[in-house]
C-alpha positions in Angstrom: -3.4 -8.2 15.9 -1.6 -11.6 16.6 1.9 -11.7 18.2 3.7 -12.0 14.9 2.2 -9.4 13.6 3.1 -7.0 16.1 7.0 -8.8 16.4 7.3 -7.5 12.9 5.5 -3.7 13.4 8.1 -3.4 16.7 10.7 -4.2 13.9 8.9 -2.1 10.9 9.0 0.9 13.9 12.6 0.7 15.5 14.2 0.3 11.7 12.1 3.9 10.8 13.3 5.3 14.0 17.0 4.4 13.4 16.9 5.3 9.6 15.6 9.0 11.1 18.4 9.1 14.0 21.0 8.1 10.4 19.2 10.9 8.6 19.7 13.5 11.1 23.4 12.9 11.9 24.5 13.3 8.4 26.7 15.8 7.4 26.5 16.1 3.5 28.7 19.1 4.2 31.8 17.0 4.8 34.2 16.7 1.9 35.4 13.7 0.7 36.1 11.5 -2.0 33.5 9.7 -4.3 34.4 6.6 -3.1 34.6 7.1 0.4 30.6 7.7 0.5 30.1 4.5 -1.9 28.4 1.4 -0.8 29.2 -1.5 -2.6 26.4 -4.2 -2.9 27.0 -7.8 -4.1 24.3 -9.6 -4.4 24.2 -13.5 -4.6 22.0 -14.4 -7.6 19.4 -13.6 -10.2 18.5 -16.5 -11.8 16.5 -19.2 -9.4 15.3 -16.4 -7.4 13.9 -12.6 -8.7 13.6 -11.0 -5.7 17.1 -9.7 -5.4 16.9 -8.0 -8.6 13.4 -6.8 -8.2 13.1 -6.3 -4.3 16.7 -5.9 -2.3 18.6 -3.7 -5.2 16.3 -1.0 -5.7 14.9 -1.1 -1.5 18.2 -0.7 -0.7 19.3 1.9 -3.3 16.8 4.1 -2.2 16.6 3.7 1.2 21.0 5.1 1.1 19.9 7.6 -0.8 16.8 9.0 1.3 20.0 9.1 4.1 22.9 10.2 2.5 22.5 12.5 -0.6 26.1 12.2 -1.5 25.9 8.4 -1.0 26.1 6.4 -4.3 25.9 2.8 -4.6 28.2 0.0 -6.3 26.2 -2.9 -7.0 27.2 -5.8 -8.9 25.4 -9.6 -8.7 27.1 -13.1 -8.8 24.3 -14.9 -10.7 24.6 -17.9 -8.1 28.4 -18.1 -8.5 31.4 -18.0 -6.1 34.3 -17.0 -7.5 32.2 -15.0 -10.3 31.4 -12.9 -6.4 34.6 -13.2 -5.3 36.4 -11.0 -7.9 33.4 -8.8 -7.7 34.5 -7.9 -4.3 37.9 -7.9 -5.0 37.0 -5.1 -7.6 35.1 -3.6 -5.0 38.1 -3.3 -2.4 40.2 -2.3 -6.0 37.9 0.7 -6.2 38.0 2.1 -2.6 34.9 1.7 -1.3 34.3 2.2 2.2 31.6 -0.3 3.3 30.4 -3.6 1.6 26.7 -4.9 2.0 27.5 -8.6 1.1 25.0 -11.5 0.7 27.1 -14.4 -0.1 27.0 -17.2 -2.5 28.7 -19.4 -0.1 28.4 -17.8 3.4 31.2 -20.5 4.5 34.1 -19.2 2.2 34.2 -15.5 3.1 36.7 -15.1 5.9 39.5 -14.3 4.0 37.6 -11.8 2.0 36.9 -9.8 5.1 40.3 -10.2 6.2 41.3 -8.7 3.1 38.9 -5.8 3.3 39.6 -5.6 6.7 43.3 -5.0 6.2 42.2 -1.9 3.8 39.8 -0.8 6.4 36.7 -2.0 4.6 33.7 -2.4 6.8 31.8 -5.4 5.4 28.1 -6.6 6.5 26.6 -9.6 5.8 23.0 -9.5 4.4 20.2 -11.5 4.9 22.7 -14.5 5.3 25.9 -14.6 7.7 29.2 -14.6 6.3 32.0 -16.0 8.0 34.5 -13.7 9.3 34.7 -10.7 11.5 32.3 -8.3 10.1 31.1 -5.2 11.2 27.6 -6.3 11.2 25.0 -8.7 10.1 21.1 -8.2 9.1 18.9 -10.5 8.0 15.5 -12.4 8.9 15.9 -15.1 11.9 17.0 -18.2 10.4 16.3 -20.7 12.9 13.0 -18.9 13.8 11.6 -19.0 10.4 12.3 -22.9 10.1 10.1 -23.6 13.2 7.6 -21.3 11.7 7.5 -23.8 8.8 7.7 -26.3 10.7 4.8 -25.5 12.7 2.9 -24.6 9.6 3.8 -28.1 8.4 1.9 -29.3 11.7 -0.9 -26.7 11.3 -1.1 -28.2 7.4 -1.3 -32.2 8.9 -3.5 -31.5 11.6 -4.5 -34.5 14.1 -2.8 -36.3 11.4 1.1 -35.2 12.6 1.8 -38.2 15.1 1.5 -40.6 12.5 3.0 -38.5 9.8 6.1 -39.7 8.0 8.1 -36.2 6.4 10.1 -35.9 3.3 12.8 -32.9 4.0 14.1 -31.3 1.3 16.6 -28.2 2.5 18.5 -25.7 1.2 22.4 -26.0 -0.2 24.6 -26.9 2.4 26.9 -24.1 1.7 24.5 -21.6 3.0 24.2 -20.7 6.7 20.6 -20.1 6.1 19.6 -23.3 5.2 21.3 -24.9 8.0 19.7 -22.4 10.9 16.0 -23.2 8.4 16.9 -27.0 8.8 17.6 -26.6 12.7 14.3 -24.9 13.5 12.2 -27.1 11.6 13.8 -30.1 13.6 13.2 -28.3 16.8 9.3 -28.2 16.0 9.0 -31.5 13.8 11.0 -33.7 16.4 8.8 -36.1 18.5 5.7 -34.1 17.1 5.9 -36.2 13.5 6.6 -40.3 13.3 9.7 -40.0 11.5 11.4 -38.0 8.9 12.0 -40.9 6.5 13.7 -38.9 3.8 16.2 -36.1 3.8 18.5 -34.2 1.3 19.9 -30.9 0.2 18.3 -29.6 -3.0 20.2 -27.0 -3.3 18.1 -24.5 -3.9 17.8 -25.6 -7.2 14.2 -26.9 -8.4 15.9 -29.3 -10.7 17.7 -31.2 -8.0 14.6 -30.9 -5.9 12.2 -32.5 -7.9 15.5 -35.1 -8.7 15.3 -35.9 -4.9 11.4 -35.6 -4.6 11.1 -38.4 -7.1 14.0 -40.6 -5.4 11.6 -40.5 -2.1 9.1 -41.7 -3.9 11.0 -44.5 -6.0 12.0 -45.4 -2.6 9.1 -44.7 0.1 6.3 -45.5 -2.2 3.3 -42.9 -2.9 1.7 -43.8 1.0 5.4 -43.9 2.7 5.1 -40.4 3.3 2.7 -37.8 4.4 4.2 -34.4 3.7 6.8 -32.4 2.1 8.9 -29.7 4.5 10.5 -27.5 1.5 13.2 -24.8 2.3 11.8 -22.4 -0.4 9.7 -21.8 -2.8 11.8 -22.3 -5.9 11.9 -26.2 -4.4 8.3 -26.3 -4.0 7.3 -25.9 -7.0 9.6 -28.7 -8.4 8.0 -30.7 -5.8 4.9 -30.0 -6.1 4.9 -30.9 -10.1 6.8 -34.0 -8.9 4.0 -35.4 -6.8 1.4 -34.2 -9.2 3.2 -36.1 -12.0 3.7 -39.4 -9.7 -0.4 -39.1 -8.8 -0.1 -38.2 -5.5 -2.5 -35.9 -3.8 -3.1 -34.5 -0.4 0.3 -34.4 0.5 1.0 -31.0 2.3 4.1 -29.0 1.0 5.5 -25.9 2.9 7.9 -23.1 1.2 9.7 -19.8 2.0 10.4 -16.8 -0.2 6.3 -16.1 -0.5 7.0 -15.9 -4.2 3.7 -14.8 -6.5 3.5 -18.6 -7.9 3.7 -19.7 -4.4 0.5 -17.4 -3.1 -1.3 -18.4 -5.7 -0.7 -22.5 -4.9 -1.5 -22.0 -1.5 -4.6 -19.7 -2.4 -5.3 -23.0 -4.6 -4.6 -25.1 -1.8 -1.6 -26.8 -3.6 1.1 -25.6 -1.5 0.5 -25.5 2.5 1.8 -22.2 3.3 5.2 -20.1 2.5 7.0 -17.7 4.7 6.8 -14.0 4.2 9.5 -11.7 5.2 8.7 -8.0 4.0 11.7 -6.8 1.8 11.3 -3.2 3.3 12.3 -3.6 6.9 15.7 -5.5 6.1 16.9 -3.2 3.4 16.1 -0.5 5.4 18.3 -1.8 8.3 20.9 -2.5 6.2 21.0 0.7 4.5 21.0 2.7 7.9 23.9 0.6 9.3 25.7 0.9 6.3 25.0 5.0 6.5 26.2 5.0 10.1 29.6 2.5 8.8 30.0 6.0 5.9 29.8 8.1 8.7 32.5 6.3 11.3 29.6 5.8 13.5 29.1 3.1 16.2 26.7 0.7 14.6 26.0 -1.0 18.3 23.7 1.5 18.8 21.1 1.5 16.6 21.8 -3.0 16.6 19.0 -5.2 18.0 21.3 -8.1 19.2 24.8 -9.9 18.9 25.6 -12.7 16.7 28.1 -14.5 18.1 30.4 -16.7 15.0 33.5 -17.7 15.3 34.4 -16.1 18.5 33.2 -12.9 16.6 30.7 -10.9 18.7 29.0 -9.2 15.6 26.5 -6.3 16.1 23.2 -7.6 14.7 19.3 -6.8 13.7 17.5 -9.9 13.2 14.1 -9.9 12.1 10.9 -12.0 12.4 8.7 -13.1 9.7 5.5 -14.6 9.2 3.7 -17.6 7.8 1.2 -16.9 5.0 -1.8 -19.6 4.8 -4.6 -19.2 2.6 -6.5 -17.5 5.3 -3.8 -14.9 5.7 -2.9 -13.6 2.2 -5.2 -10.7 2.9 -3.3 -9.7 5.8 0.5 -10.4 5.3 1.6 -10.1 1.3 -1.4 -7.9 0.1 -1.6 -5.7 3.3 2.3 -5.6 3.4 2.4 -3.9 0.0 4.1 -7.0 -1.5 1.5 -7.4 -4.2 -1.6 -6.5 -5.3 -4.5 -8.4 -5.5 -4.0 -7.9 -9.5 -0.6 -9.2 -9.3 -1.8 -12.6 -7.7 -5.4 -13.4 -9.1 -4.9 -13.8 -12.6 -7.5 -15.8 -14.8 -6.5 -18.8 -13.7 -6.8 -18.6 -10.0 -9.3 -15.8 -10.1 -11.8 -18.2 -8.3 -8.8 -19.3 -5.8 -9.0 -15.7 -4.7 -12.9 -14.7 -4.2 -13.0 -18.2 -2.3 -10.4 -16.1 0.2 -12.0 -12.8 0.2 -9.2 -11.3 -2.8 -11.1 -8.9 -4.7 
């Protein structure tokens, strides 16, 4: 078992334990109003990315519902847009709910919602990316760590070729705290390892813009002025990737995140370098439980991992670690994680992609 793999069980285990110590302090005999034991969930978007929808929605549902019986949930998703969120939450706040799981659109234009909520005594916390103001708490994956996971990857991919290596960067939108923690740890690695990044631009987490900028770099670097592609997601990637494929360019390592299906089959094709896996189950479970303990008035510092510290805000805080997925470790992340089975990934066209890595 390699270190990563047991960062993430230590994780998996101290979530499970804290979801029991939830479970066993709740009092379903308290009376109260409907609203004051309903979460409210906003989501961020359903379009570019599925896994809200198919993965966070119904995790989290579930998981405040295996700890609260009289728990319901308010869910309602932005479909990539701000104000489209921000009147979501205001309806929220409208309709008395007690605590607010927000991942935000824009993690940069949220203070005065909290202060709003706040004022109402509305406990917010930020999922899987940090939104600015004083909120009760914040869980997600680590940011920064999983950009010098793919930036490492990125070095795995090149090889003894690295030191000579020119990069393209292509990073998430600049409006999400994510991207810039993503973009920070992949400098931390690529710096002084790699010649030079010669090219670098948001693409906004949209593919369309990313293959717009992909084919820029190449207008301008040439097809040799660059060795490989450091993409913040997967979405991106596969813009990318059909960019590079449609300008003739081969053997150019690209990186992702998300560990989308289309993704693990590229890299099981050896298309795409690697992507990043972060299991759904351990962050909706810690967001679940601290949102149980917010229901319940209880101190949520004690079943938090660590402090985020924005904007003079010291904000109580489970941050997770994920993992890199290469061809050589489908088996053993996304397929042994539960994420997808090996029917879900080795369709017809990449059924020989799979029994070249040992997917049955």
């Amino acid at each position: 078992m390699n270190a990563m793999t047991r960062r993430i069980i230590v994780g998996t285990t101290a979530a499970s334990m804290a979801l029991t110590l939830a479970a066993c302090g709740q009092d379903d005999s308290t009376s109260s109003t409907s609203s004051s034991k309903t979460v409210g969930l906003l989501l961020p978007e359903k379009t570019s990315s599925t896994r809200y929808e198919s993965f966070d929605k119904p995790l989290i549902e579930s998981s405040i519902n295996g700890l609260c019986t009289k728990c319901t949930v308010d869910y309602a998703n932005a479909d990539g847009d701000e104000q489209t969120q921000k009147q979501q939450f205001d309806d929220m706040l409208n309709k008395g709910v007690k605590v607010i799981l927000l991942d935000p659109v824009n993690g940069k234009g949220t203070a005065s919602w909290i202060d709003a909520a706040n004022a109402k005594g509305v406990k917010v916390i930020a999922y899987d990316r940090l939104a600015t103001g004083n909120v009760a708490a914040y869980v997600a994956y680590d940011s920064e760590r999983a950009g010098e996971l793919q930036g490492q990857a990125l070095l795995d991919a090149l090889g003894s070729k690295a030191s000579s290596a020119n990069i393209v960067m292509i990073n998430g939108a600049e409006a999400d705290p994510n991207a810039a923690q993503f973009k920070a740890g992949a400098h931390k690695v690529l710096d002084g390892k790699v010649k030079k990044v010669v090219y670098e631009q948001s693409g906004e987490w949209k593919p369309d813009v990313a293959a717009q900028k992909m084919n820029e770099a190449i207008q301008r670097l040439g097809k040799d002025g660059f060795q490989a592609v450091y993409s913040a997601n997967d979405g991106m990637s596969t813009a990318i990737i059909g960019a590079l494929q449609s300008a003739g360019i081969k053997n150019v390592p690209v990186g992702g995140q998300d560990a989308s299906v289309d993704a693990i089959r590229r890299v099981l094709a050896g298309e795409q370098a690697y992507t990043i896996y972060k299991p759904f189950r351990p962050e909706t479970d810690a967001a679940a439980n601290l949102a149980v303990y917010l229901i319940q008035g209880l101190d949520v510092t004690s079943v938090a991992t660590t402090v985020t510290v924005s904007g003079g805000n010291r904000i109580p805080s489970t941050l997770l670690t994920p993992l890199v997925v290469t061809k050589q470790k489908v088996a053993e992340t996304v397929i042994a994680g539960g994420l997808y089975k090996a029917s879900d990934i080795c369709n017809d066209q990449y059924s020989d992609a799979c029994s070249s890595a040992g997917i049955k």
